[in-house]
C-alpha positions, 0 to 999 in steps of 0.5 A: 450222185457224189457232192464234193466238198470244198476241201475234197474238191482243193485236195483233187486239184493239189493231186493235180499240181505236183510238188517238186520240192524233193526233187533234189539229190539226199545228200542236199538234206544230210548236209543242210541238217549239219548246216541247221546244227551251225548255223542255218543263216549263214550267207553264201553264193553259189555258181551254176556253170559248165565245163565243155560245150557237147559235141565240142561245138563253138557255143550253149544256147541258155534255156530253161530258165523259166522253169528255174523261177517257177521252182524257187517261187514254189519251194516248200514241204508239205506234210506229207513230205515231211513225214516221209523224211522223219520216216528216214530217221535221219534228221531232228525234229527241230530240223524238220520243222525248219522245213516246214516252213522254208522258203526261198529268201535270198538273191538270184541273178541269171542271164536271160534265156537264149543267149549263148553262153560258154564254159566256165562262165557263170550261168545262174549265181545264188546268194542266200542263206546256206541250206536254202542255197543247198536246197535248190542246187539239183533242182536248177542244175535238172531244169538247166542242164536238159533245156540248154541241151536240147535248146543247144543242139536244136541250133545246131539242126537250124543253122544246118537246114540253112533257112528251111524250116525244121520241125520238132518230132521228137515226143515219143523218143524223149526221156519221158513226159516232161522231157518232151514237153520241155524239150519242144520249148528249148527247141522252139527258142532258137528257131524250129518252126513248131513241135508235134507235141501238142501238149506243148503246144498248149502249154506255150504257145507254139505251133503244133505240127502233124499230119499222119502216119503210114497206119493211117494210109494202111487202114484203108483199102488204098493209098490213094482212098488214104489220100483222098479221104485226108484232102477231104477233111484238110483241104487247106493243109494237106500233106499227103505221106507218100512212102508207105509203099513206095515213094516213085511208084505211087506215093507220088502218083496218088498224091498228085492224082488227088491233087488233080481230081480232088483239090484243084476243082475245089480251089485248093493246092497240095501243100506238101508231101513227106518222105520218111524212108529211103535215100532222101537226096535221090527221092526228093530229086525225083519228086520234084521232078514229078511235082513240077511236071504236074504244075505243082511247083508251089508244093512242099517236100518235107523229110523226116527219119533220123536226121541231125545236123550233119544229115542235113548239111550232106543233103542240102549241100553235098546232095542237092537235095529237093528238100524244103523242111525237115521233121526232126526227132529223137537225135533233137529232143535226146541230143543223141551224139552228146546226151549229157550236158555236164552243168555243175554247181559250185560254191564260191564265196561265204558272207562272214561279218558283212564281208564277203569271203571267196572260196576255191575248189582245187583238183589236180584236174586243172579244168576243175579249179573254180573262179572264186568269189562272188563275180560279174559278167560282162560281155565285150562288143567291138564297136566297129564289127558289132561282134562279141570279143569275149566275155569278162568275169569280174570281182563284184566290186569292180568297177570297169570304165569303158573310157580307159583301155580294157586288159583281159586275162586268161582264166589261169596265165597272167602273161596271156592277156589282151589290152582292148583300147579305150572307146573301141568297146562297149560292155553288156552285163550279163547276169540280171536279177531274177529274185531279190530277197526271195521276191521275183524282181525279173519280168518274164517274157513271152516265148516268142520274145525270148526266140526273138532275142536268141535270134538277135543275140547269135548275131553278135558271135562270128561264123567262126564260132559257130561252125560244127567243125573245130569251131574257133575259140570263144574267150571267157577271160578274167580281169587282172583282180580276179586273176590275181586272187585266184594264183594267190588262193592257189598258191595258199592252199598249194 
């Protein structure tokens, strides 16, 4: 018998508890060196924004920001690390060095996970020292652009099923593990039911879901032996699979002739049935049918293969499909019509002496000017419909009064404007303080408490914006500041 060590024992669970802190683009360390080189504590900010909604759909769902935090609480370089990058003979010593010791020091302010966000608008702003605000960029742009992704088009697949459940199924279609897991996540925070996923399940919380596959009725000499043995061993939750070999001619029959001989004489009530192939309209219609003949009104149909958003609205509203909940997988957990979502990371200001200094990025692609300097971001609600106007981006020294009329700027025209009247609005600041000093100042809540909220907050944006096809505009507008200092960087540096 071997005896571990406690240090033997501590390095198999490190082994465990993968280090992330080189998940990060090489170019993050090359420049940090130079920044070592000049000035390592220079001050600066930095946004995390995106540029166009996938699918040109009306609205984001925010998420992963949980993800965001565990990986700035956790950064550092272990020695290992640090050997392998003085492998690369590209950094000094006294560079490296610096690494070794390097934690996140500065001010982080994000908005809360589930709220619908918009272009241009930032998402996450960092104000620390310049190589650690370097240091995390890839690490927040991964975390971010994947969960918001999938936590976007997840929205989309509820809003279509009108009110019926949807099912996460996606694991074994998902970019890898973490993709899956953390894909389950996003998807569970703007409403599906639950995830196959069990790992995730697990890990957050959140219903798993399952029943069997068309092997499980094959390895058995027949569908209904596959049937009957199921309901034996989950009699309170049994779902029977009923196209293995064909929907109509016995899928259904045996499932309902289990329920009879069976479940019924024990007490018990057949919860489901899914259909996996097949025209889905056509089928469920005709095991309703069958179902509530056999005074099995009360169970469910369930559907699954290849589905989205606009599969689903086809069936429900141009199909009348029977359908009561639907198992949803690779087109939720890879986005698979817009499988990239374009979150970018930009700077926009430098501390110089205690001021704040903005920065502008320029390119003859005008959707590629930035929104310099370090901003706020405000929500407008009218008062009377309790609806979002706008969002507002402001100098971080405004101070915006809603007693006094409110004039809101297109992001590049000055004669684009609105004038909101006074007493008519209420402003929500968006961006909240997640670190302060390096220090965790944002009290996470729960995942149900986050899904709670993203349900909450869609409420305030009108059906027009949320709509798959040519959704309505939502504004993200400028005040007459920030405007102002923009058109005069342009033109300085034009």
């Amino acid at each position: 018998m071997e005896f571990w060590s406690s240090q033997k024992l501590e390095d198999e669970i490190m082994k465990e508890t993968r280090n992330l802190s080189l998940v990060m683009d090489f170019y993050e360390l090359t420049m940090s060196q130079c920044y070592f080189n000049l000035d390592k504590n220079r001050e600066v900010v930095f946004d995390l924004f995106y540029r166009h909604n996938p699918e040109d759909g009306g609205l984001c769902i925010f998420a992963g920001l949980e993800q965001v935090i565990e990986y700035v609480k956790n950064l550092h370089f272990e020695k290992e690390e640090i050997e392998y990058l003085r492998s690369l003979n590209q950094f000094t010593d006294e560079f490296l060095e610096y690494l070794s010791t390097v934690r996140f020091t500065g001010d982080i302010y994000a908005i809360p996970e589930g709220t619908p966000v918009f272009p241009y608008e930032p998402l996450v702003r960092v104000k620390a020292p310049i190589i650690e605000a370097q240091l995390v960029e890839t690490a927040l742009l991964l975390a971010l652009n994947h969960q918001t992704l999938i936590a976007t088009k997840a929205r989309r697949i509820v809003q279509a099923s009108d009110g019926r459940a949807v099912m996460e199924f996606g694991a074994r279609r998902a970019h890898n593990f973490d993709a899956a897991i953390y894909g389950a996540r996003a998807a569970y925070i703007v409403g599906c039911a639950g995830s196959a996923t069990t790992y995730a399940g697990k890990e957050y919380g959140l219903p798993v879901l399952g029943t069997m596959a068309h092997s499980f009725i094959q390895s058995f000499d027949s569908e209904y032996d596959a049937f009957l043995y199921y309901a034996k061993t989950y009699p309170e939750s049994c779902t029977l699979l009923i196209d293995t070999y064909s929907t109509l001619k016995s899928g259904i029959k045996n499932a309902i002739k289990v329920a009879k001989d069976y479940l019924e004489p024990n007490g018990y009530r057949l919860k489901g049935v899914r259909i996996d192939s097949g025209d889905m309209a056509y089928l469920s219609k005709k095991v309703r049918k069958e179902l509530d003949a056999a005074g099995l009104e009360d169970c469910q149909i369930v559907v699954s293969n290849s589905l989205d958003e606009y599969v689903i609205t086809s069936l429900i509203h141009q199909q009348g499909a029977k359908i009561d909940s639907f198992g949803v997988g690779e087109n939720l957990i890879c986005s698979k019509n817009s499988p990239v979502f374009g979150g970018v990371y930009k700077l926009v200001a430098i501390e110089k002496d205690g001021k704040i200094i903005p920065k502008i990025k320029i390119s003859d692609n005008v959707e590629k000017v930035t929104n310099p300097g370090l901003k706020k971001l405000y929500r407008i609600i009218d008062k009377e419909t309790n609806m979002a106007q706008a969002d507002l981006m402001a100098l971080w020294d405004e101070e915006l009064d809603e007693s006094k009329d409110l004039t809101i700027y297109h992001p590049m025209s000055r004669w684009k404007y609105k004038v909101i009247p006074a007493g008519s609005y209420i402003l929500k600041e968006l961006l909240v303080p997640i670190f302060i000093r390096g220090e965790q100042v944002y009290e996470e809540p729960t995942l149900d408490e986050i899904r709670a909220y993203c349900a909450e907050q869609l409420e305030y944006i009108w059906e027009e914006i949320k709509r798959f096809e040519y959704p309505q505009e939502y504004y993200v507008d400028l005040t007459e500041k920030l405007l102002t200092l923009k058109l005069e960087m342009l033109n300085e540096y034009k």
